[in-house]
C-alpha positions as CSV (number, residue, x, y, z in Angstrom):
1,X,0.0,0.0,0.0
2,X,1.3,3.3,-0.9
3,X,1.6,5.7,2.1
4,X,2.5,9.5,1.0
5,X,3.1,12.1,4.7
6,X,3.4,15.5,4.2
7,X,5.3,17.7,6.6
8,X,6.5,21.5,6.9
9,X,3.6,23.1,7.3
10,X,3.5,25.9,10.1
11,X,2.6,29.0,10.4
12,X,4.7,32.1,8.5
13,X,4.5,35.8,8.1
14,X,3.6,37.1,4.9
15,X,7.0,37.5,2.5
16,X,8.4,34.4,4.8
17,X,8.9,31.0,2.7
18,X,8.5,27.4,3.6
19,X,9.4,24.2,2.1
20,X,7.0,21.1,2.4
21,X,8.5,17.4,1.4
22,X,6.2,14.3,0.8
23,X,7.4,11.1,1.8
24,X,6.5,7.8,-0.2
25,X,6.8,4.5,1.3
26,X,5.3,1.1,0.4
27,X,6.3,1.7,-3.4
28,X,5.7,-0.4,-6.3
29,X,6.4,1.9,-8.8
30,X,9.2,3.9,-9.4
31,X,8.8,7.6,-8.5
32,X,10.1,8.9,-11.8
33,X,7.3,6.9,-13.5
34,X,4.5,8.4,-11.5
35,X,3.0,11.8,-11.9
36,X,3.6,13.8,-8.8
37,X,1.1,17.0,-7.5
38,X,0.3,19.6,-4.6
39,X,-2.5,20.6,-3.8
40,X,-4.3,22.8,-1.2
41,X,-7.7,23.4,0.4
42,X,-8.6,26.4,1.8
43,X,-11.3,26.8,4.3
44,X,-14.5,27.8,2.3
45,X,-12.8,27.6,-1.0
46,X,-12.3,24.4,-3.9
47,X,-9.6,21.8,-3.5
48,X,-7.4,23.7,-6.3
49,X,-4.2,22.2,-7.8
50,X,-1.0,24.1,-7.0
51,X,2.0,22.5,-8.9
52,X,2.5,19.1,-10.6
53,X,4.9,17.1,-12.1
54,X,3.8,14.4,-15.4
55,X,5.1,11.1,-15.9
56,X,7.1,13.2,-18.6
57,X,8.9,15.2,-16.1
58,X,7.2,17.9,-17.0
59,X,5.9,21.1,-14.4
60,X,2.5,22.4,-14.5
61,X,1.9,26.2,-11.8
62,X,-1.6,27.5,-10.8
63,X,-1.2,31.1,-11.9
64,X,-1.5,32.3,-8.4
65,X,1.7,30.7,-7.5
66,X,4.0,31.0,-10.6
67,X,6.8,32.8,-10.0
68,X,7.0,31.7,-6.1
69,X,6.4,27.8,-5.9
70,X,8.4,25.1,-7.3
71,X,7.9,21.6,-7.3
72,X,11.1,19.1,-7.4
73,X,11.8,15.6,-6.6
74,X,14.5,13.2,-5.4
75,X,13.7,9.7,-6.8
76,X,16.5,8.3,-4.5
77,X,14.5,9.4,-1.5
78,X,10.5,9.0,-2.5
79,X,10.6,12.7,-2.0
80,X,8.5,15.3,-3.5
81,X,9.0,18.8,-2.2
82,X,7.2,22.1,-2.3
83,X,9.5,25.3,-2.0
84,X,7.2,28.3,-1.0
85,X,8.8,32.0,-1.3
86,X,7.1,35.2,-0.9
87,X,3.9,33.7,0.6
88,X,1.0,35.5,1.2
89,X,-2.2,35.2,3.4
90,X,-4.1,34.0,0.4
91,X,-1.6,31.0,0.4
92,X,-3.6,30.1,3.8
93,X,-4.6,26.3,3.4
94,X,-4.0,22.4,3.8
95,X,-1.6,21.5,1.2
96,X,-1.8,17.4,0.0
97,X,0.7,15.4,-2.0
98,X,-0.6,13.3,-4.7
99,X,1.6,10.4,-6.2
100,X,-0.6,9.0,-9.5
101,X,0.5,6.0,-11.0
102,X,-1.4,3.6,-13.6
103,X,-4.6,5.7,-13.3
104,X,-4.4,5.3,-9.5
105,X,-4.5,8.6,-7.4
106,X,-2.6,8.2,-3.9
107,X,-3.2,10.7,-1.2
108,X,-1.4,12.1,2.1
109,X,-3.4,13.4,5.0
110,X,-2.2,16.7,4.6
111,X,0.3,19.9,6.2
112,X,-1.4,23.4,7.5
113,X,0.2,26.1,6.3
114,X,-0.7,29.6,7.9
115,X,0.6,32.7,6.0
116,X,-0.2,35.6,9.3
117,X,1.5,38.5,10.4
């Protein structure tokens, strides 16, 4: 069973960055063979994708955070990360890692992030 955990959440002030990494375990696949994706979940608001990476290796951005997030990965590990500079309040959610392999979407539980002055 695939397991992804998130961690680095916490709570920033507003210009601050942050970087989140998502852990796989209990991996069939290899990582550079799945497609790999953040997403958050703010309170009140859609679950929106934030950035992604295809089985091609290729980077997808929301618009809202182009410029200030970027997705990489270290197959060695099973390790996605999320680098977050010049956050902003509006950046305020859960954010979830999503490993996809065959058609098969695998989920973590989640990291808080708080952007607050």
């Amino acid at each position: 069973q695939v397991q992804l955990v998130e961690s680095g959440g916490g709570l920033v002030q507003p210009g601050g960055s942050l970087r989140l990494s998502c852990v796989a375990s209990g991996m069939i696949f290899s990582p550079k063979d799945m497609g790999w994706g953040w997403h958050r979940q703010a309170p009140g608001k859609e679950h929106e994708l934030v950035a992604a990476f295809t089985r091609l290796g290729t980077t997808n951005y929301a618009d809202s955070v182009k410029g200030r997030f970027t997705i990489s990965r270290d197959n060695a590990k099973n390790t996605v990360f999320l680098q977050m500079n010049s956050l902003k309040p509006e950046d305020t959610a859960v954010y979830y890692c999503r490993g996809t392999a065959y058609g098969v979407d695998y989920w973590g539980k989640g990291t808080l992030v708080t952007v607050s002055s």
